[in-house]
C-alpha positions in Angstrom: 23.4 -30.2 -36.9 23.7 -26.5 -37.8 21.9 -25.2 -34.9 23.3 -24.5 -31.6 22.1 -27.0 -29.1 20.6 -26.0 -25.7 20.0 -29.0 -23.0 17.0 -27.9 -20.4 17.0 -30.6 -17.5 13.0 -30.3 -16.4 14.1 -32.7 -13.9 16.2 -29.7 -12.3 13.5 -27.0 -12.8 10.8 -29.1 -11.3 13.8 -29.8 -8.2 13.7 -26.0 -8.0 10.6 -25.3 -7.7 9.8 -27.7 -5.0 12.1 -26.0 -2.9 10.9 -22.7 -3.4 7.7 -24.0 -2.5 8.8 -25.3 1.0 10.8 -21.6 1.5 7.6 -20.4 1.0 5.8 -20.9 4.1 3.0 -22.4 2.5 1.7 -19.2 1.1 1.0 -19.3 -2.8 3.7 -19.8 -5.5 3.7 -18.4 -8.7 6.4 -19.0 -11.4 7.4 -16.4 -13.5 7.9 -17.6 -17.0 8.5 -14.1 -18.8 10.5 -14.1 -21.6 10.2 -17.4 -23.0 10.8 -18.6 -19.5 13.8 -16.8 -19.2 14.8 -19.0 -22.3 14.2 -22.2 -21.2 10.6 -22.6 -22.9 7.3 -21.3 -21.1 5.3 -23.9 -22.3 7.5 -26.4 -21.8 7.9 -25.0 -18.1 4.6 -24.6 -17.4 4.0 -27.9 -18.4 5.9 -29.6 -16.1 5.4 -26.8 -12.5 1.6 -27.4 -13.1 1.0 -29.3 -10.7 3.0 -27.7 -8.3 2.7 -23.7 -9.3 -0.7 -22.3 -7.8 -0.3 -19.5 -10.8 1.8 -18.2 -13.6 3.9 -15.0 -14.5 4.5 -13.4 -17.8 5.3 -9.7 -19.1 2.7 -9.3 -22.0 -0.5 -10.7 -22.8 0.7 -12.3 -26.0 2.5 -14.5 -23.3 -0.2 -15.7 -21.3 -2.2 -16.4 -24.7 0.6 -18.9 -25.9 0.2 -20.4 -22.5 -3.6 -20.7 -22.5 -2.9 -22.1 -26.4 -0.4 -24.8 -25.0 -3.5 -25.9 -22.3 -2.5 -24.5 -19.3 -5.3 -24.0 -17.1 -3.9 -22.1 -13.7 -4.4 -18.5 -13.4 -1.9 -16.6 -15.4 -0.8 -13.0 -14.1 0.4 -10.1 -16.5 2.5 -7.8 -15.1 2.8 -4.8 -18.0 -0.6 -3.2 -17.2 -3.3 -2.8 -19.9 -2.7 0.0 -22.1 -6.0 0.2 -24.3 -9.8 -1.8 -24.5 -8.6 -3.9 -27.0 -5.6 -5.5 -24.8 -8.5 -6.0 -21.9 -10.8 -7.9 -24.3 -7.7 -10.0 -25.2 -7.0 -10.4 -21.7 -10.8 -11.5 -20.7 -10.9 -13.5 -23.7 -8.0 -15.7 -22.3 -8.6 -15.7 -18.8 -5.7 -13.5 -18.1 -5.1 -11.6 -14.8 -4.5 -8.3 -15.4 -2.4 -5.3 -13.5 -3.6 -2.5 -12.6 -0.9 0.2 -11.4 -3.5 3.8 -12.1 -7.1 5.3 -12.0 -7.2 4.9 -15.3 -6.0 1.3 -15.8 -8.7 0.5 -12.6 -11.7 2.1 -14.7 -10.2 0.2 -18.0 -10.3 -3.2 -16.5 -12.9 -3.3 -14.4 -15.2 -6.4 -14.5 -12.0 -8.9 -15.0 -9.7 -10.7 -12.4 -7.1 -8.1 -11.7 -4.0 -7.6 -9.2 -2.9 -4.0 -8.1 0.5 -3.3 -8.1 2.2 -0.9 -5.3 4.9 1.8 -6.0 7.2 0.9 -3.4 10.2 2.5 -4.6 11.3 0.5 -7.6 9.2 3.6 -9.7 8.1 0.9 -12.1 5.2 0.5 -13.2 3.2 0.6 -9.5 0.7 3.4 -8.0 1.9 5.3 -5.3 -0.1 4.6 -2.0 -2.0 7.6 -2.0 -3.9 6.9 -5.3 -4.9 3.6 -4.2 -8.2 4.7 -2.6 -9.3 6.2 -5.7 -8.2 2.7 -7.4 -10.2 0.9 -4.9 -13.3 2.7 -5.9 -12.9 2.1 -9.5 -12.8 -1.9 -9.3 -14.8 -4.2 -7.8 -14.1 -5.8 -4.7 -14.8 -9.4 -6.0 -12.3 -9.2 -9.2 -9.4 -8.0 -6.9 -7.3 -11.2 -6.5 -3.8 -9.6 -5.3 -1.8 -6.9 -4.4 1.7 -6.6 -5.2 4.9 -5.0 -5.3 8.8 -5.4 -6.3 11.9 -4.5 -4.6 14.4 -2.7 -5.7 18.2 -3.3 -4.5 16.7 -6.5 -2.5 20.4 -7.7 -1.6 20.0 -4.4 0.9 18.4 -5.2 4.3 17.5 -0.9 4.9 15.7 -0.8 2.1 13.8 -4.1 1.5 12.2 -3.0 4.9 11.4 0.5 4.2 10.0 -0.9 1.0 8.0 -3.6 2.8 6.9 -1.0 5.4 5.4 0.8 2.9 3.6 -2.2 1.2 2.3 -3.3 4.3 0.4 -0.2 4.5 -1.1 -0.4 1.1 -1.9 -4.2 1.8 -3.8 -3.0 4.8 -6.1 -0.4 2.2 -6.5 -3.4 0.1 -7.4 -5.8 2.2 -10.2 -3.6 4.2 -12.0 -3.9 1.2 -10.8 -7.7 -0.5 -9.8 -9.8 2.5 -9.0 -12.9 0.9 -6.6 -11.5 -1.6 -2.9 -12.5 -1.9 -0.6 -10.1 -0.8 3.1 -10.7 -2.6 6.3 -9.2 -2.5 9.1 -11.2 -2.5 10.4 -12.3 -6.3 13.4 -14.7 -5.7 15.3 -12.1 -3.6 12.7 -11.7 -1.5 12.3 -15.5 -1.0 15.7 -15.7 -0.6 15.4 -12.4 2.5 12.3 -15.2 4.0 10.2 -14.3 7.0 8.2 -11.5 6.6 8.5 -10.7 2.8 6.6 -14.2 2.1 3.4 -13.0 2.8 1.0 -14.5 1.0 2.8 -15.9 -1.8 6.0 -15.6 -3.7 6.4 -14.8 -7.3 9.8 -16.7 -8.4 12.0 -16.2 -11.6 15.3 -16.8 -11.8 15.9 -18.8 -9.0 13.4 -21.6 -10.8 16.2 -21.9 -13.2 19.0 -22.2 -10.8 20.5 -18.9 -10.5 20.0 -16.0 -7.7 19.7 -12.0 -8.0 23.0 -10.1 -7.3 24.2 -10.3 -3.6 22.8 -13.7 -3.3 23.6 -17.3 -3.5 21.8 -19.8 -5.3 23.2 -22.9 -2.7 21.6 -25.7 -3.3 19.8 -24.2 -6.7 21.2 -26.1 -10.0 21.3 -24.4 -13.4 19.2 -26.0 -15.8 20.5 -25.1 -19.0 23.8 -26.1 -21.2 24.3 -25.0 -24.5 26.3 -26.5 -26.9 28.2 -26.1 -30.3 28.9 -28.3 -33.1 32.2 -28.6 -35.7 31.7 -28.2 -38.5 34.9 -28.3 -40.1 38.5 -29.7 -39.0 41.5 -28.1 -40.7 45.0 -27.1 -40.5 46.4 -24.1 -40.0 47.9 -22.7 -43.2 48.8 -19.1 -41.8 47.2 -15.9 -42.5 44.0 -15.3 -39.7 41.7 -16.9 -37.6 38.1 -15.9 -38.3 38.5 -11.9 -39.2 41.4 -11.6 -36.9 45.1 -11.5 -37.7 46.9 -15.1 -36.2 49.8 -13.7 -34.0 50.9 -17.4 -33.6 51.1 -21.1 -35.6 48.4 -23.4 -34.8 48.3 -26.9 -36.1 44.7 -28.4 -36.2 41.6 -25.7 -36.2 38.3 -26.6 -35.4 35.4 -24.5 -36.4 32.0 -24.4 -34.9 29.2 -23.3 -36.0 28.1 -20.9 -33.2 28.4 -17.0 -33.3 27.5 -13.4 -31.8 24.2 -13.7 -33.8 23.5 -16.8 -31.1 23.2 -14.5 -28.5 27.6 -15.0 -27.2 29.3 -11.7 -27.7 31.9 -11.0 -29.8 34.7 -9.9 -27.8 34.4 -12.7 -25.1 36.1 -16.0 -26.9 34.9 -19.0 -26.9 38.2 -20.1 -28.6 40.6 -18.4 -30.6 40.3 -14.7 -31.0 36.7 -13.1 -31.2 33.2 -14.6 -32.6 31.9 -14.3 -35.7 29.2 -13.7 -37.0 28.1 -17.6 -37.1 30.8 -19.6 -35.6 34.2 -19.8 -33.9 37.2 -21.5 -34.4 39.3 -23.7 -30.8 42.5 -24.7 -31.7 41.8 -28.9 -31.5 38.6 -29.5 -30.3 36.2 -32.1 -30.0 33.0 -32.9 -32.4 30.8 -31.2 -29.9 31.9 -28.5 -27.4 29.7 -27.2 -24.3 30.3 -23.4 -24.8 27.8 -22.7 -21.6 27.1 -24.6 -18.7 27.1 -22.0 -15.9 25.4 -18.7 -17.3 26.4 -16.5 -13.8 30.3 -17.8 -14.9 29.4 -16.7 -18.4 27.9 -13.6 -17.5 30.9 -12.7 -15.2 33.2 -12.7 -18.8 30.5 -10.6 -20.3 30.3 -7.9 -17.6 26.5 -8.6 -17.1 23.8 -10.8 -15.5 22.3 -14.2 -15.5 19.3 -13.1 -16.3 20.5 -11.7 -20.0 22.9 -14.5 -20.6 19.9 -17.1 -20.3 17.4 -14.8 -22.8 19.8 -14.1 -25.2 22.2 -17.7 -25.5 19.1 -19.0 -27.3 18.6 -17.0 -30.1 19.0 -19.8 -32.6 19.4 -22.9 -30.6 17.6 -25.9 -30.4 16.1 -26.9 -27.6 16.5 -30.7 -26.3 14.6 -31.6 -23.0 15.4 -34.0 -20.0 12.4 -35.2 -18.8 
């Protein structure tokens, strides 16, 4: 196989999601399957939290049409608002939930399901509370179905509660004129804070796929992805370089895989001898298959960066074999 192979257990997402559902307090859950379900597969993902997810969360509409095109039925929320008519027709003509974060998006999508997002300091994307009278009176009352927000820095106590301070206040303006909407604010650090940032539901992401936000810990959370790489050739070393890079040492048997930077690894972390290239790298021995990722936080620790991009970029080119 020239591909690079990635393994998602279902088994463990569906484990994960279960417990988030029990940390929620009963309120509504929603899993967030941006981003091709943060590279695991939305439809795939969707498929099998279904039953158990009272909703869905993607970043663009293109998304939520790929879901509604794979069958699935529950509502499906956008979170990049609606930048022209033609994006709301889409939107209505799928069933999507929309955002609205402005005046302007309000008048734009009026007549379809919409939730309103709250600047509450993340300054992404959300209206700031004073606007969100004028909001109010651009929408009606009937198609409002949530409001919502996002916390920045939510490993910090001080300001997850100045944050949900002010969110509370915009729920209260909401909710004079929809009652029965869902109020959320936790995402999985917020789940992971508990008590009074459940509200009425919880939006999760990465904790779904066994991994936790930055000053957290995912206990009890198992990854659900391993990626793989296989030989393609076995040689031995007859001097000179491994890959592009000059061999400061003998070797006897090489293996070389067919995996690269192009995959979504960098370059300058190995995987074996040296740096990637482009389309493979080379282990001194090796085996006929090699697991070149099974924890993407101890991955993403070599790399300098997150989880998060490990798991979106790792599949670039792989694969994908499900456990079911």
């Amino acid at each position: 196989m020239q591909r690079t192979l990635a393994v998602i257990d279902l088994r463990a997402i569906e484990r994960n999601a279960l417990k988030i559902k029990a940390m929620s307090k009963s309120g509504k859950f929603y899993a967030v399957v941006k981003a091709d379900a943060y590279g695991h597969g939305a439809e795939e993902v969707a498929r099998r939290l279904e039953s158990i997810a009272d909703g869905f969360c993607v970043a663009i509409i293109e998304e939520g049409v790929a879901l509604r095109q794979a069958g699935i039925l529950k509502p499906i929320l956008v979170f990049t608002p609606p930048q022209n008519a033609a994006e709301v027709y889409r939107s209505a003509y799928y069933d999507l939930t929309v955002t609205v974060n402005s005046v302007r998006t309000a008048k734009l999508c009026k007549g379809i399901p919409c939730h309103i997002k709250v600047n509450t300091g993340m300054n992404r994307c959300g209206a700031d509370i004073s606007v969100i009278p004028k909001i109010l009176k651009n929408l009606n009352s009937q198609d409002i179905k949530g409001v919502y927000s996002h916390l920045y820095a939510p490993s910090n106590g001080a300001a997850s509660a100045e944050q949900l301070k002010i969110f509370n206040r915009a729920e209260s303006v909401v909710k004079a004129v929809s009652p029965h909407i869902c109020a959320h604010i936790a995402a999985s650090g917020g789940i992971l804070r508990g008590k009074q940032y459940l509200k009425d539901g919880v939006r999760c992401g990465i904790l779904l796929y066994g991994y936790a936000p930055s000053g957290f810990c995912a206990r009890g959370f198992k990854p659900a992805m391993k990626v793989y790489a296989n030989r393609m050739q076995r040689t031995q070393f007859i001097g000179g370089g491994i890959g592009y890079n000059y061999a400061e040492k003998q070797y006897g048997s090489l293996s070389v895989y067919r995996l690269g930077y192009a995959d979504g690894f960098r370059r300058t972390v190995p995987l074996g001898e040296k740096t990637l290239c482009m389309d493979s790298f080379i282990r001194d021995g090796g085996g006929k298959r090699v697991c070149v990722m099974s924890d993407a936080e101890e991955y993403a620790e070599r790399c300098g960066t997150i989880s998060y991009e490990v798991l979106t970029s790792v599949i670039t080119r792989a694969e994908r074999v499900y456990i079911r």
